[in-house]
N, C-alpha and C positions, 0 to 999 in steps of 0.2 A: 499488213495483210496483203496477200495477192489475187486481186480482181480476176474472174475469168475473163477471157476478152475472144474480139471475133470482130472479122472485116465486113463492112455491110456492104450488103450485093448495090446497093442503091446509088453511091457516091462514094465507093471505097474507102470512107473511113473506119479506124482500127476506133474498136467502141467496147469500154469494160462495163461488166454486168455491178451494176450497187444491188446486194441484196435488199431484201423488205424488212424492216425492222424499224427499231428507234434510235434516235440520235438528238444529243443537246442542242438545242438553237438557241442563236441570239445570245447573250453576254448580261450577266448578273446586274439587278438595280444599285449594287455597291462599288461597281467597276467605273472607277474616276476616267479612266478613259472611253466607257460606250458612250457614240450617238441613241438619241431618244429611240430612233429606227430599231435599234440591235437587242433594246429592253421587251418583256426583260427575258431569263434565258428557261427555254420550257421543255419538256421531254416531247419529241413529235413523231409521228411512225407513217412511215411512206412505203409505199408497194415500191417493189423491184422493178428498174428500169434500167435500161443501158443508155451510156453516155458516151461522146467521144472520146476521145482520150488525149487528141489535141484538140485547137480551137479550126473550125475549117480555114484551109491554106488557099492561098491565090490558085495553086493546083485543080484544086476541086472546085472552088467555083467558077473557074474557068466550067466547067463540063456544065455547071447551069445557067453561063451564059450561051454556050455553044450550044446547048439545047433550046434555045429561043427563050429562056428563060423571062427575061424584060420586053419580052414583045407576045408573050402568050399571058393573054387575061387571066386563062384559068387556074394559074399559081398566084393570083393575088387576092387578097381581100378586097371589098367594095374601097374601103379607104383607102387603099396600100392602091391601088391601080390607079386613085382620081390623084392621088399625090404622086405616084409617077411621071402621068399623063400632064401635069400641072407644071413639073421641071423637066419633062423630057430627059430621064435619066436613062441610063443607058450601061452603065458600068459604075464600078464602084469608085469613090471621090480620089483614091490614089493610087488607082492604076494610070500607068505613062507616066510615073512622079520615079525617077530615079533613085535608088535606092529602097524602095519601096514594094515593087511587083514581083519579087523571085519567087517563085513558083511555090517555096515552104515555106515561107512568108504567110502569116494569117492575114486573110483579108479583111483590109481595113479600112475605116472609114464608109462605113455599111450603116444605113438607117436600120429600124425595129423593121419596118414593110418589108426592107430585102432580105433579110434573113428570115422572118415568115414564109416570106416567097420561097425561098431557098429551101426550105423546109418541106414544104406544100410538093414541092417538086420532089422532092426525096423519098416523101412519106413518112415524114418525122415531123420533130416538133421543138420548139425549146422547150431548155427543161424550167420548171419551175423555180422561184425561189427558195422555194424550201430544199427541192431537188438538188440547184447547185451550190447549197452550202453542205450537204450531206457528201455532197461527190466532192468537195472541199477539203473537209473538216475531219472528214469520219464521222464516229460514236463518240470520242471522248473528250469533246466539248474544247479542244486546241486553238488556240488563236491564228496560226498560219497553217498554210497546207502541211510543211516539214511539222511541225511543233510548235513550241512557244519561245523559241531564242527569237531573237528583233534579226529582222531582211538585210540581206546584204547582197552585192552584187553577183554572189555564188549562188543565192537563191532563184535569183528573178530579175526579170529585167525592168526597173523604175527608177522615179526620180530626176528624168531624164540623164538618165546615166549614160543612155546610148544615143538616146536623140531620135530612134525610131524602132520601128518593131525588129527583132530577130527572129530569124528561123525557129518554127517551133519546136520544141523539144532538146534545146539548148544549156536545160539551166535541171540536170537530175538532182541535184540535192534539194531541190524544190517541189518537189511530187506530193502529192496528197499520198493520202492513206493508199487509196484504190488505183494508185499508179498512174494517176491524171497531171499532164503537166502543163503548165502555163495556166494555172488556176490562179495565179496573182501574178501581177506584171505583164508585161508586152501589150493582150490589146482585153478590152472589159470584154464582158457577155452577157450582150441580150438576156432578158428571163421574160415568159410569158407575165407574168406579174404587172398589172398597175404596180407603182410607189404612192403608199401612202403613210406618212410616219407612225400612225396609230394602230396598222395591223398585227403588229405583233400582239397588242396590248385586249386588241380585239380579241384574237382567238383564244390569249390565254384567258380571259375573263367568263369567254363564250365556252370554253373547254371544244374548239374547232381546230384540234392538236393529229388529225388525222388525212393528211396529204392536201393540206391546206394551199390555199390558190385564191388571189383577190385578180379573178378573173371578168368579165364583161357583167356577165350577171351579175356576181358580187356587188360589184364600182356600182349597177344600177340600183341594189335594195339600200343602198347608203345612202343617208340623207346629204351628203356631201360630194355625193359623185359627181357634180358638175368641177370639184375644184381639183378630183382625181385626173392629172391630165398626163404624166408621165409614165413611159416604163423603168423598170428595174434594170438598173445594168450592174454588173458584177467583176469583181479583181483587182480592180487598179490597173491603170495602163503605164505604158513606157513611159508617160509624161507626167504621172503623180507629181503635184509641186506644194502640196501642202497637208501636211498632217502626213505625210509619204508613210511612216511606218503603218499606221493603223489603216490606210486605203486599199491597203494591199492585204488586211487580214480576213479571215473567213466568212465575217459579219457584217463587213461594213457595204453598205451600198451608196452608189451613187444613181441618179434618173436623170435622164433627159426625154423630151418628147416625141414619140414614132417616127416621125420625119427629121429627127436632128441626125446628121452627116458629119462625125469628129473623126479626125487621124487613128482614134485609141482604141474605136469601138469595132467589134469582131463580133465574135459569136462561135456555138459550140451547139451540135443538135443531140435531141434524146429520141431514142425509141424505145416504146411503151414493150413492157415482157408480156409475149403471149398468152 
């Protein structure tokens, strides 16, 4: 299928439209290889939104640091500004690292707070979990972006095959459905999402199969929200070292917490359709 697509006035990234529909999530109770996370696999329908099409490049977030971006309060959440303010951050953890800054280069090593921020400034937002496994995946319930053949180094970039991120849009036999590339390998993606292994399990039970989000409120009406401490990060980075094939497939997630700073993590914005 081919996305429409369109450059946003905002941070000139090229962003394909995902229509509103339904699409299989998550990976069958029978599937000897899903994590608990991926169970089990259920029909889910999301409004149309546009997504990037790459993940954002050293390029672009240059223009939100040159916009004062880490030193104007008003692109930060309450947290995201006392956790800045608390490391005196300033740019993202590998920029000045050689091999690393080239301008198509996704920028890496970005906490959850900077890519918010980065967002706030945009007038965007990450997308969802549910969102980037749809802009992943497609409809038809596939294990990797191309299909279902097992990753190779013509797909994506992991396993530490390369040893650090490449240039986005390097690897076209790897494309999602909707013409998205670098949805597996090079650097993860943020998702508005807490991580909590049981949500899938939640919604299908709750039948909450309608643009579902275990967002702030959510995490609060759980009786376990205090042990909710992670977000959702998505794809498999350049440095996958275990389990590499399925890290990298349309389902699986890994988390760390808002303020964690890894080489692998990136990120990719969504805007909401009019």
């Amino acid at each position: 299928m081919n996305a429409e697509t369109q450059e946003d006035p905002s941070d000139g990234a090229l962003m394909a439209l995902i229509p509103a529909g339904h699409f299989l999530m998550g990976l069958p109770d029978n599937d000897l290889l899903a994590e608990e996370h991926e169970k089990p696999q259920r029909l889910v329908f999301l409004r149309a939104f546009w997504i990037d099409v790459y993940p954002v490049t050293n390029s672009r977030f240059a223009r939100f640091v040159e916009a004062g971006g880490y030193s104007e309060r008003r692109w930060w959440s309450p947290a995201g500004w006392v956790w800045r303010e608390s490391r005196k951050i300033s740019a993202p953890l590998t920029w000045g690292e050689p091999g690393w800054d080239a301008p198509e280069q996704p920028v890496a090593g970005v906490s959850w707070f900077e890519a918010e921020a980065y967002c706030r400034w945009a007038d965007k937002r990450l997308p969802s979990d549910a969102e980037w496994e749809k802009a992943a995946r497609g409809s038809d319930g596939r294990r990797y972006p191309w299909g279902n053949d097992w990753p190779s180094s013509q797909h994506c970039n992991f396993d530490s095959r390369v040893g650090r991120t490449t240039p986005v849009g390097l690897y076209p036999l790897g494309v999602s459905p909707f013409g998205l590339h670098d949805m597996a390998g090079n650097v993860n993606n943020w998702c508005l999402d807490w991580y909590w292994v049981g949500f899938g399990q939640y919604c299908a039970e709750r039948r909450l199969l309608n643009n579902p989000l275990l967002d702030d409120a959510t995490r609060e009406s759980l009786p376990i929200a205090d042990e909710i401490v992670h977000k959702v990060d998505r794809g498999g980075g350049f440095g996958t070292a275990f389990a590499v094939h399925e890290v990298v497939g349309c389902t699986r997630k890994v988390y760390w917490k808002p303020g964690s700073r890894e080489p692998w993590n990136g990120f990719r914005t969504v805007r909401d359709v009019s």
